[in-house]
C-alpha positions in Angstrom: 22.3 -18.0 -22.8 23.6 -14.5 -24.1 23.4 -12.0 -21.3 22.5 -8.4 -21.8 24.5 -5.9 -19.9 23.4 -2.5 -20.4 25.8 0.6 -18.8 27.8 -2.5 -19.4 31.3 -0.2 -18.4 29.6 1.4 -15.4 30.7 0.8 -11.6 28.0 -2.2 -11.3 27.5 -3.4 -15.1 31.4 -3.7 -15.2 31.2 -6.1 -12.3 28.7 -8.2 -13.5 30.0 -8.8 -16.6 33.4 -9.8 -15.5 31.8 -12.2 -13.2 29.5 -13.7 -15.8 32.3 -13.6 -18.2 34.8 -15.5 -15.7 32.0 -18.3 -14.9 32.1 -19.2 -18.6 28.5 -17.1 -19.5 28.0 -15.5 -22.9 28.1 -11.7 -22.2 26.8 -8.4 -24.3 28.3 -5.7 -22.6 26.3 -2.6 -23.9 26.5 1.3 -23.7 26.9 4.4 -25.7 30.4 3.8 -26.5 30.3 0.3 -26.7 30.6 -2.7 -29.7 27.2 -3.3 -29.0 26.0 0.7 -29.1 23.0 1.3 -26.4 21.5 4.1 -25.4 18.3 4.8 -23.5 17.5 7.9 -25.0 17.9 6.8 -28.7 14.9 3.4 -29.0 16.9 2.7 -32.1 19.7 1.3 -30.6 17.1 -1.1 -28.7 17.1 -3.9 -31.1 20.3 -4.8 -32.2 21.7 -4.7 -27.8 18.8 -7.1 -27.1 18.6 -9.5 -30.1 19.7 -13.0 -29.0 19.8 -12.2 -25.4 17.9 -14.5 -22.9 18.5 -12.0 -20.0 19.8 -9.0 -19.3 21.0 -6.8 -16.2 19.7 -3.1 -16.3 20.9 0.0 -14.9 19.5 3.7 -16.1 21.1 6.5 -16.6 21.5 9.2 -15.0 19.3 7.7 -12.3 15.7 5.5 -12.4 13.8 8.1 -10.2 14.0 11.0 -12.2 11.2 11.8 -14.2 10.3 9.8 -17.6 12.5 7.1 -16.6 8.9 5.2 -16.2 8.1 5.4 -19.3 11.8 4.4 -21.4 11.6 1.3 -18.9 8.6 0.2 -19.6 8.5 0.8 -23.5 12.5 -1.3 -23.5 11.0 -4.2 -21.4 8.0 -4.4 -23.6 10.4 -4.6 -26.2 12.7 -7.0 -24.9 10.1 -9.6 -24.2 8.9 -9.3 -27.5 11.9 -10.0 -28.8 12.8 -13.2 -26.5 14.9 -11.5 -23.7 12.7 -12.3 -20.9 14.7 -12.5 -18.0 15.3 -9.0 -16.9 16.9 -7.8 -13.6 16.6 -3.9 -12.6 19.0 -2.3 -10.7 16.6 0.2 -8.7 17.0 2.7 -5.5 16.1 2.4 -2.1 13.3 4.9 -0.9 12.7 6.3 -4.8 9.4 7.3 -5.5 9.8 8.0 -9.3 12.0 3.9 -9.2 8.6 2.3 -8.4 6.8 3.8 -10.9 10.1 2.3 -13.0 9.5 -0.8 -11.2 5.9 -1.2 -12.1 6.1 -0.6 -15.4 8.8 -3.4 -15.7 6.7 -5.4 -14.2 3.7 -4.8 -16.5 5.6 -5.8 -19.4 5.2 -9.4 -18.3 9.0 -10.2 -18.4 10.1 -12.8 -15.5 11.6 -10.0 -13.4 13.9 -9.3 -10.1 14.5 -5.6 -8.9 17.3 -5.1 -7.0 16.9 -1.6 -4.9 20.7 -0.6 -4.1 21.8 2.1 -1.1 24.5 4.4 -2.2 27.7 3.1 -3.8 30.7 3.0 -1.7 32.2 3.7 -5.1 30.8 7.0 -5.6 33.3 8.4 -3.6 36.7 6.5 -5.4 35.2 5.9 -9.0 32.6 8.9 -10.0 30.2 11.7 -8.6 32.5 12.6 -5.6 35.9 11.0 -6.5 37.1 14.4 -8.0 35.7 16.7 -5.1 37.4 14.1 -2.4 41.0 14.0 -4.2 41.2 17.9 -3.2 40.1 17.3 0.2 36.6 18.3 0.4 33.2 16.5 0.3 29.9 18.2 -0.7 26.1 16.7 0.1 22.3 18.6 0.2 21.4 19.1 3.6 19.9 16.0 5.1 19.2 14.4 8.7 19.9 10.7 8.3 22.5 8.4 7.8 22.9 5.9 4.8 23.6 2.2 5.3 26.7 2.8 2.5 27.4 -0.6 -0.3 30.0 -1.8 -1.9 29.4 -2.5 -5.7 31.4 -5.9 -5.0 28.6 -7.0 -3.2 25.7 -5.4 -5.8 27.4 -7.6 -8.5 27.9 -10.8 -6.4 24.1 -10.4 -6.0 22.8 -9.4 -9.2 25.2 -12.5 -10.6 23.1 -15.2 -8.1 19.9 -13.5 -8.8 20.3 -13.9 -12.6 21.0 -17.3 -12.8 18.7 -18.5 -9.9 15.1 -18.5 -11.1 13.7 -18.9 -7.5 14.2 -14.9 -7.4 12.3 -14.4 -10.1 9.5 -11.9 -9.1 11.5 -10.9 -6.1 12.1 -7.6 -4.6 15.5 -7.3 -2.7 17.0 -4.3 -0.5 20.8 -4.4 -0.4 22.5 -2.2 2.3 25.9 -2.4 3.8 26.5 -3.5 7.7 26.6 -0.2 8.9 24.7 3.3 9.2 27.2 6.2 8.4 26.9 10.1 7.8 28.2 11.9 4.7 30.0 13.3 7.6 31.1 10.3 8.7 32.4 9.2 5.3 34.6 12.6 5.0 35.9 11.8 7.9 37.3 8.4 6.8 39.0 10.2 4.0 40.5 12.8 5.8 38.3 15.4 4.0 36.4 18.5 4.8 32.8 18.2 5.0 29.7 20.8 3.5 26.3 20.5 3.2 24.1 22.6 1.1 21.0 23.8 1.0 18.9 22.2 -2.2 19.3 25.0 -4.6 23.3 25.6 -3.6 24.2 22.7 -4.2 22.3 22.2 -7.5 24.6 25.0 -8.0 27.4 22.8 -7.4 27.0 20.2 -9.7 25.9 22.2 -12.4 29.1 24.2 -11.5 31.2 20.5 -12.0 29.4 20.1 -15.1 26.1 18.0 -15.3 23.3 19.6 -17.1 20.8 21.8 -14.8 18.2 19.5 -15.4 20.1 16.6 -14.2 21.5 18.4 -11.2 18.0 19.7 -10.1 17.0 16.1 -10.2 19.4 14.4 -8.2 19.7 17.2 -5.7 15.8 16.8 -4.5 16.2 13.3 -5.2 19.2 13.1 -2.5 17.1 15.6 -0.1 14.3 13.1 -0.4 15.9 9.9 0.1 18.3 10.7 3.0 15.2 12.0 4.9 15.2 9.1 7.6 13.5 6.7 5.1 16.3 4.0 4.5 18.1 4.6 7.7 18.0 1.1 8.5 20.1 -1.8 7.5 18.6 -5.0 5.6 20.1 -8.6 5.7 19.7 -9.3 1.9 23.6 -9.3 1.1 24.1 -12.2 3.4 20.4 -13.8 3.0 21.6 -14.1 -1.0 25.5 -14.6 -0.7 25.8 -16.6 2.8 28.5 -14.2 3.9 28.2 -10.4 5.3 28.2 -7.5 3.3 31.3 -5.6 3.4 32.2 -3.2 5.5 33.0 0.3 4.6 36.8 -0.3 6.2 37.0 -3.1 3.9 36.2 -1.1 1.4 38.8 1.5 2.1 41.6 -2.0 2.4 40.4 -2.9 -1.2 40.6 0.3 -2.9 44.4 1.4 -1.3 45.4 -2.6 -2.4 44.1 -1.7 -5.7 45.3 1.7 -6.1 48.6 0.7 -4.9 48.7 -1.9 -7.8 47.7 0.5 -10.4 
């Protein structure tokens, strides 16, 4: 079977597709700047990503609980099963309210669905959102209370890869965390950086000051105030239930990236 990979060059789509790809699967790497163009906001690139695709692997940009992302998912999986690709597995977020209403409407479009609901990326710190910030020393978060049970994208990818060929998770819900609870604080720390937290609206002020658009910025800002609240301060056994080993750890993490930055 073809396999649809949408934000196909992104820190988990990336993964998956090598993995696929090395296992000997068919794979359609997709995104805006891809072969195979794909774009959520534009429903005419819709057909062309998904035709002759049995399943694909979704992640949304700029993040699935913001508001509207609802209603793009549920009009593409509509679409998808319609057009044969009925095997779809969302990459969701822990704790999200606006993800389940993604989730659901997914669901309603009758595909044979698995959501994956990911804690943050260990990546986010070496390959996007805070990489930049942490090179000059410095790491920047919304005020918050709790601690986040941290994953690495290795892991998200060994998982989505099972998940998608295995139809006994078909109309499953999992919850991947790391092994281990850790701060923002803790994290900057680890990297030898200086550590700020913000109230909501300064730090809006912050990443529309590194360049994303206000209306992204306000979005993710209450959306990282909301979900490191005390909600998802707690560790799951899903990486190991799925992949009969333990998740990584985050000074695993830090071994892989120096072996490959030091090969680069």
């Amino acid at each position: 079977m073809t396999i649809l990979i949408t934000g196909g060059t992104g820190k988990t789509g990336s993964r998956v597709a090598r993995l696929l790809t090395d296992l000997g699967h068919d794979v359609r790497v997709a995104s805006r700047s891809s072969a195979h163009r794909f774009d959520w906001n534009d429903e005419s690139t819709w057909d062309a990503a998904v035709s002759g695709c049995s399943a694909a692997y979704l992640t949304f940009q700029p993040d699935l609980g913001l508001p509207g992302a609802d209603l793009v998912i549920g009009r593409f999986a509509a679409r998808a099963v319609t057009l044969g690709c009925r095997r779809l597995v969302l990459l969701s977020g822990r704790g999200e309210d606006g993800a389940r209403k993604a989730e659901r409407a997914m669901v309603a479009s009758d595909a044979d669905w698995t959501i994956v609901r990911s804690a943050f990326f260990l990546q986010n710190f070496t390959e996007s959102v805070f990489a930049a910030e942490l090179a000059q020393g410095s790491l920047t978060m919304v005020e918050h209370p709790a601690a986040e049970p941290f994953i690495d994208a290795d892991d998200i990818a060994d998982v989505v890869v099972t998940v998608l060929l295995d139809e006994e998770y078909t109309g499953t819900v999992l919850e991947l965390t790391g092994p281990e609870l850790l701060t923002f604080a803790d994290v900057a720390e680890r990297f030898g950086a200086t550590y700020r937290s913000l109230p909501v609206d300064a730090y809006v002020g912050e990443l529309v000051a590194a360049g994303l658009p206000a209306e992204d910025a306000t979005g993710l800002a209450y959306l990282f105030a909301d979900v490191l609240d005390g909600r998802n301060e707690q560790v799951t056994s899903e990486v190991p239930d799925v992949l009969g080993r333990p998740a990584r750890t985050f000074a695993e993490f830090l071994v892989t990236t120096t072996e490959v930055s030091s090969r680069g």
